[in-house]
C-alpha positions as CSV (number, residue, x, y, z in Angstrom):
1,X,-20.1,4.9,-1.3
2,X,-17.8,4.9,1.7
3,X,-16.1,2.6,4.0
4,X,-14.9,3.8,7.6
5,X,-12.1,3.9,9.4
6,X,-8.5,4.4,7.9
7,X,-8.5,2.4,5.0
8,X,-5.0,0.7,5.5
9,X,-3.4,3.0,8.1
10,X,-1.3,5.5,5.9
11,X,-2.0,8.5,7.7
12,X,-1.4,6.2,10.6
13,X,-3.5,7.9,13.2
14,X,-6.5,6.9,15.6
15,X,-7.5,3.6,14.3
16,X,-7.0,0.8,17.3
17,X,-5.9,-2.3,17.1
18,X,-6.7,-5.5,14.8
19,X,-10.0,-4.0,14.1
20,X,-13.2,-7.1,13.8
21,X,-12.8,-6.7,9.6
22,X,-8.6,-7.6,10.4
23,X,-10.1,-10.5,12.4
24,X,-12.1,-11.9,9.5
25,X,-9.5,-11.0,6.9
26,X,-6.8,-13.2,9.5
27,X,-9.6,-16.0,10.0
28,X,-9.8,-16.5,5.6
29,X,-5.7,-16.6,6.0
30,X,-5.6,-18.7,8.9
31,X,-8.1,-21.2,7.3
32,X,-5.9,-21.3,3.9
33,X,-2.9,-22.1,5.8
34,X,-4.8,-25.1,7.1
35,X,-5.5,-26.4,3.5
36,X,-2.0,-25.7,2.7
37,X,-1.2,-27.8,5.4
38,X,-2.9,-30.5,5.0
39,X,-2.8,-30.8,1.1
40,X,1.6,-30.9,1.8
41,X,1.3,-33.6,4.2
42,X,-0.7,-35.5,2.1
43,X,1.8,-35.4,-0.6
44,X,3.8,-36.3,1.9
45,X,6.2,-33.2,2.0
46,X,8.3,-32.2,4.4
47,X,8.1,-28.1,5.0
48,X,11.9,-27.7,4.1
49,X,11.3,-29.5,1.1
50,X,8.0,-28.0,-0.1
51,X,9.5,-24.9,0.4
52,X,12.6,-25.3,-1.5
53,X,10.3,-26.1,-4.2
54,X,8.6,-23.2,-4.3
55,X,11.6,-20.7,-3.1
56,X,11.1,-20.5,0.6
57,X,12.6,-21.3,3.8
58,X,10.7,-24.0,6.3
59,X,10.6,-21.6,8.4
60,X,8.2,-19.6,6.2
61,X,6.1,-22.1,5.0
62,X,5.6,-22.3,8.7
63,X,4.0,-19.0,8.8
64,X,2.0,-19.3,5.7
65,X,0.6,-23.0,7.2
66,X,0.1,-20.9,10.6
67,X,-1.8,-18.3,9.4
68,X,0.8,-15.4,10.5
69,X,1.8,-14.3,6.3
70,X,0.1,-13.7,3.8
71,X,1.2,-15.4,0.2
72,X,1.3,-13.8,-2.7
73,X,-1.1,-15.2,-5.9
74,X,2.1,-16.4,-7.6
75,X,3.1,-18.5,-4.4
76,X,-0.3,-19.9,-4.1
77,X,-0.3,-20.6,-7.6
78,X,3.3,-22.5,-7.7
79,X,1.9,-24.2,-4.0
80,X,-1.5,-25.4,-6.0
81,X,0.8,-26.8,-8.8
82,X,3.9,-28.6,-6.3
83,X,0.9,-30.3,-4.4
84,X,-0.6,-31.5,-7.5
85,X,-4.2,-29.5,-5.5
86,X,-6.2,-29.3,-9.1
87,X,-6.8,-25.7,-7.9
88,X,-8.2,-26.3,-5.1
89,X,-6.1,-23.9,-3.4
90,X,-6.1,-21.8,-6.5
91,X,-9.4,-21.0,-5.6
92,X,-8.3,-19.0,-2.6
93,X,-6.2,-16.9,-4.0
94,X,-8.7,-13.9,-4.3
95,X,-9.8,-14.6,-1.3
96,X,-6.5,-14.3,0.4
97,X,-5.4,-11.3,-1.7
98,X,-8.4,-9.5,-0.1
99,X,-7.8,-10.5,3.4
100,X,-4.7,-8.5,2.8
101,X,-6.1,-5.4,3.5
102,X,-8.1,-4.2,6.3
103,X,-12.2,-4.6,4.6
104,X,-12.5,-0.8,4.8
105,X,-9.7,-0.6,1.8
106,X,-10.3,-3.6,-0.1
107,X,-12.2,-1.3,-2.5
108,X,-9.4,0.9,-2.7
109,X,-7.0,-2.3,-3.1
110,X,-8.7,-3.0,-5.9
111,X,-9.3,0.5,-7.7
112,X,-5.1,0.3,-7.6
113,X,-5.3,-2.4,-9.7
114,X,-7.3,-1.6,-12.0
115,X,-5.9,2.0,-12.3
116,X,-4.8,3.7,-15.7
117,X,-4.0,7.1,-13.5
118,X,-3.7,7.5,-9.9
119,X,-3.5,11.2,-8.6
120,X,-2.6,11.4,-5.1
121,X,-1.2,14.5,-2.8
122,X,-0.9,13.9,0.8
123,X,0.4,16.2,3.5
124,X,1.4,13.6,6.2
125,X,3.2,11.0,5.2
126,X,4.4,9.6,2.7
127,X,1.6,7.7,0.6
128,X,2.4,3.8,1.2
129,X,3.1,3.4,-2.5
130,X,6.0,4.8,-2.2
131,X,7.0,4.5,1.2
132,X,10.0,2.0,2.0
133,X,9.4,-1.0,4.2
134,X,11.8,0.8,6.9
135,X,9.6,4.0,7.0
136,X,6.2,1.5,7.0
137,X,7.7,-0.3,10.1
138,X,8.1,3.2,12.0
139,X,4.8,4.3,11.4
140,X,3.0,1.1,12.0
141,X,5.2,1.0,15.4
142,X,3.9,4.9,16.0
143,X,0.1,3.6,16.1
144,X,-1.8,4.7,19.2
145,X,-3.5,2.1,20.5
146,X,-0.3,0.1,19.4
147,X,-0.7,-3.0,16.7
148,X,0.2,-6.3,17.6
149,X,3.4,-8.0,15.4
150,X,1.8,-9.9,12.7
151,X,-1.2,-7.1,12.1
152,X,2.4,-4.9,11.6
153,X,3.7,-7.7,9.4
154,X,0.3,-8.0,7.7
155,X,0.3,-4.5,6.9
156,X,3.5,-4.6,5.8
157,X,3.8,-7.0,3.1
158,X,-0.2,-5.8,2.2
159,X,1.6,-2.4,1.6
160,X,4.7,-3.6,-0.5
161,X,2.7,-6.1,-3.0
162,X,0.6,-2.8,-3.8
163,X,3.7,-1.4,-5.1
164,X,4.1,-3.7,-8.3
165,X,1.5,-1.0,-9.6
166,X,4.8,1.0,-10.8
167,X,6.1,-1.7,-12.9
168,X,2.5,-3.1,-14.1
169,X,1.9,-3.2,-18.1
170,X,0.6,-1.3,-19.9
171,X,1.9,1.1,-17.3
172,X,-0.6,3.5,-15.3
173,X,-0.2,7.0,-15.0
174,X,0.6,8.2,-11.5
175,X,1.4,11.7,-10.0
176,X,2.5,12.9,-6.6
177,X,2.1,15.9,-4.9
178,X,3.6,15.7,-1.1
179,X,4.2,19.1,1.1
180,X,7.7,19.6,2.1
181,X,7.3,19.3,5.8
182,X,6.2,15.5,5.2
183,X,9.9,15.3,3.8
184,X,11.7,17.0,6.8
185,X,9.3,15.1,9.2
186,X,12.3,12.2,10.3
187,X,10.1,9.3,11.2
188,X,11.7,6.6,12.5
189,X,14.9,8.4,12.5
190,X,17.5,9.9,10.5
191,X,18.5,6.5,8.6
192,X,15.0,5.8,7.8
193,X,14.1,9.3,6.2
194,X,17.9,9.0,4.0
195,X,16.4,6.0,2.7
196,X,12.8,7.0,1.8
197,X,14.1,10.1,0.2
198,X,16.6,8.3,-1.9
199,X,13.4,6.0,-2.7
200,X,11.8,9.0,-3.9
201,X,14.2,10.0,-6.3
202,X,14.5,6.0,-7.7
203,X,10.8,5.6,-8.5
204,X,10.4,9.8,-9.5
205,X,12.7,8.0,-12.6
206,X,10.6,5.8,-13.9
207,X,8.5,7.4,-17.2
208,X,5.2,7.0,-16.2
209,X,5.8,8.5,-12.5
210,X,5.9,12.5,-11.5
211,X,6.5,13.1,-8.4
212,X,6.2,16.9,-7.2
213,X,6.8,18.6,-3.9
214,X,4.7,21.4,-2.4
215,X,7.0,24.0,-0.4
216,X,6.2,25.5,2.7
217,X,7.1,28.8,1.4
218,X,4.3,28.7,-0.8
219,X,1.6,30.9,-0.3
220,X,-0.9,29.2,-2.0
221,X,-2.3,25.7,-1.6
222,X,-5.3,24.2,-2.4
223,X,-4.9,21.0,-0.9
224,X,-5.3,22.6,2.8
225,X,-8.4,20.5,3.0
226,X,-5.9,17.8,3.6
227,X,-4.6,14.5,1.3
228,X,-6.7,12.7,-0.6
229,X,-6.4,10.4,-4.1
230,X,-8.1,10.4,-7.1
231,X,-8.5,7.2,-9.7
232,X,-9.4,6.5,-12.8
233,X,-10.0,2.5,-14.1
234,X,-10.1,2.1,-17.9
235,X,-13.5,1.9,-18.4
236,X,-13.0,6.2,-17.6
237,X,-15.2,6.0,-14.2
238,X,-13.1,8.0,-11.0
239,X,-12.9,7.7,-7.5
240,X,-12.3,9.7,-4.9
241,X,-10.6,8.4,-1.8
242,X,-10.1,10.5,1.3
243,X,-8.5,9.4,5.0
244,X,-9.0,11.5,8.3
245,X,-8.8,10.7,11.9
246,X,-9.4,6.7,11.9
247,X,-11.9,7.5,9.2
248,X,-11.7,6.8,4.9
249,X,-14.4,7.9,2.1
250,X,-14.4,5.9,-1.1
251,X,-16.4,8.6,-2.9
252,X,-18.4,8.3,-6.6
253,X,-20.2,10.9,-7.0
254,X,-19.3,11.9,-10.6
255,X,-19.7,16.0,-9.0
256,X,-17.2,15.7,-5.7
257,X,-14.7,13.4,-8.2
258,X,-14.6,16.0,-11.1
259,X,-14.4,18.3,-7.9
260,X,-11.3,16.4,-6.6
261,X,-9.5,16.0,-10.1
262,X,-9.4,19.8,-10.3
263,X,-8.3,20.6,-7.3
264,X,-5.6,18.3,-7.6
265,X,-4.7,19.9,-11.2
266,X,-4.5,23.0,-9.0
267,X,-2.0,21.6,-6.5
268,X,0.2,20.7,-9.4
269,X,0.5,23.7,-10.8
270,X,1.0,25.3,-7.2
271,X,4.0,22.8,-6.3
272,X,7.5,22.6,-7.9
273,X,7.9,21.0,-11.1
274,X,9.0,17.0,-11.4
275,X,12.8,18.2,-11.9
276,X,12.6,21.1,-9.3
277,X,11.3,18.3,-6.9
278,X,14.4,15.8,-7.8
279,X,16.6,18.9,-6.8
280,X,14.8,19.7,-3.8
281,X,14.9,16.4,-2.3
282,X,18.4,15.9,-3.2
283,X,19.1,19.0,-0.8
284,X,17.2,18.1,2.0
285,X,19.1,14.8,1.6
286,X,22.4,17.0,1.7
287,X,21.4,18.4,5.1
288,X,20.4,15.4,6.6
């Protein structure tokens, strides 16, 4: 199985614009909004006051009414229940969730959630779970053809909800590999690669998270195919997924998975440990 065309933009590289499957994603938002809308007014709510009931600014509800953010299912649930909809607008929250992601990584989108490990090594960038919003912004912003604003803001916050996978229970297990030169590369400037480095060291804390880094002195690698993820839902089955040049696999072919899962078993093995990874980073942060 495969879906093309850079599942959600990490390696941030040849895909154009708001691609046809971002149009329909934005035309499920934009009609949600519209129900939104017109379910406040007839509970006769003002924005500012709808949104202080459910902990946002008018401002925002705005957006969320206009089609130009994307709620989370918790807002849509507490905006369903403050406009008294009978989940009516409960019954887009799937829906919207989806349009999050370009339709090319929906599948992936949804293997994250479902994950009880996630291997991934990339050779890059950083992998968007654990990139900061900061380094998002300066990749997005990098995109040649360049993104309009709210496909940047759309990616954003798409990319920043996917990162409750790290404090999901029962906790998945998750393991990155990433090669040094990703960490020297100073995207977006010096400020913004401080900040994703320190990031790295926060979440590389957390028990069910190993985070290793591949040196360039090392003369062996056998990621030099390039990056690539492997996942595993609980019912055991494994994916591969794989992003090139505007282009991303969502493989399951039990052969090219098993494959995958070895080779990154290899990589491991190849790259500094967890705690020699923590050290490392801390030094490049010390010459930055």
């Amino acid at each position: 199985m495969s879906f093309g065309d850079n599942g959600d933009g990490e390696s941030d590289g040849t895909a154009g614009a708001r691609s046809g499957a971002d149009k329909s994603g934005q035309g499920v938002v934009t009609a949600f909004g519209q129900s939104m809308k017109t379910l406040r007014m007839r509970a006769g709510l003002e924005r500012e006051e709808f949104g202080r009931r459910i902990g946002y600014s008018a401002s925002t509800v705005a957006s969320f009414e206009q089609g130009r953010r994307i709620p989370s299912p918790r807002t849509i649930e507490q905006a369903d229940d403050v406009l008294g909809a009978g989940g009516l607008l409960a019954l887009w929250k799937e829906q919207v969730e989806r349009a999050q992601y370009p339709a090319r990584f929906q599948g992936m989108a949804k293997l994250e959630k479902e994950a009880i490990e996630l291997l991934a090594y990339d050779a890059l960038v950083v992998k968007g779970l654990l990139q900061t919003e900061e380094y998002m912004r300066a990749l997005l912003a990098m995109r040649r053809p360049s993104l309009d604003e709210q496909t940047i803001e759309q990616r954003v916050a798409a990319r920043l909800l996917r990162q409750d996978i790290f404090d999901r229970q029962p906790s998945p297990l998750l393991s990155f590999v990433v090669d040094e030169s990703v960490l020297r590369h100073r995207y977006g400037g010096t400020d913004v690669l401080r900040g994703q480095l320190e990031h790295l060291l926060l979440i590389g804390q957390k028990r069910n998270v190993e985070i290793q880094v591949m040196p360039t002195e090392c003369e062996d690698n056998a990621g030099v195919n390039g990056p690539f993820t492997v996942v595993t839902r609980k019912d055991g089955k494994a994916f591969l997924y794989a992003e090139a040049q505007g282009m991303s696999t969502l493989q399951t072919d039990p052969e090219q998975v098993t494959f995958a899962a070895a080779r990154y078993g290899i990589i491991r093995s190849q790259a500094l440990s967890p705690r020699e990874s923590s050290q490392f980073i801390e030094r490049l942060l010390g010459e930055l």
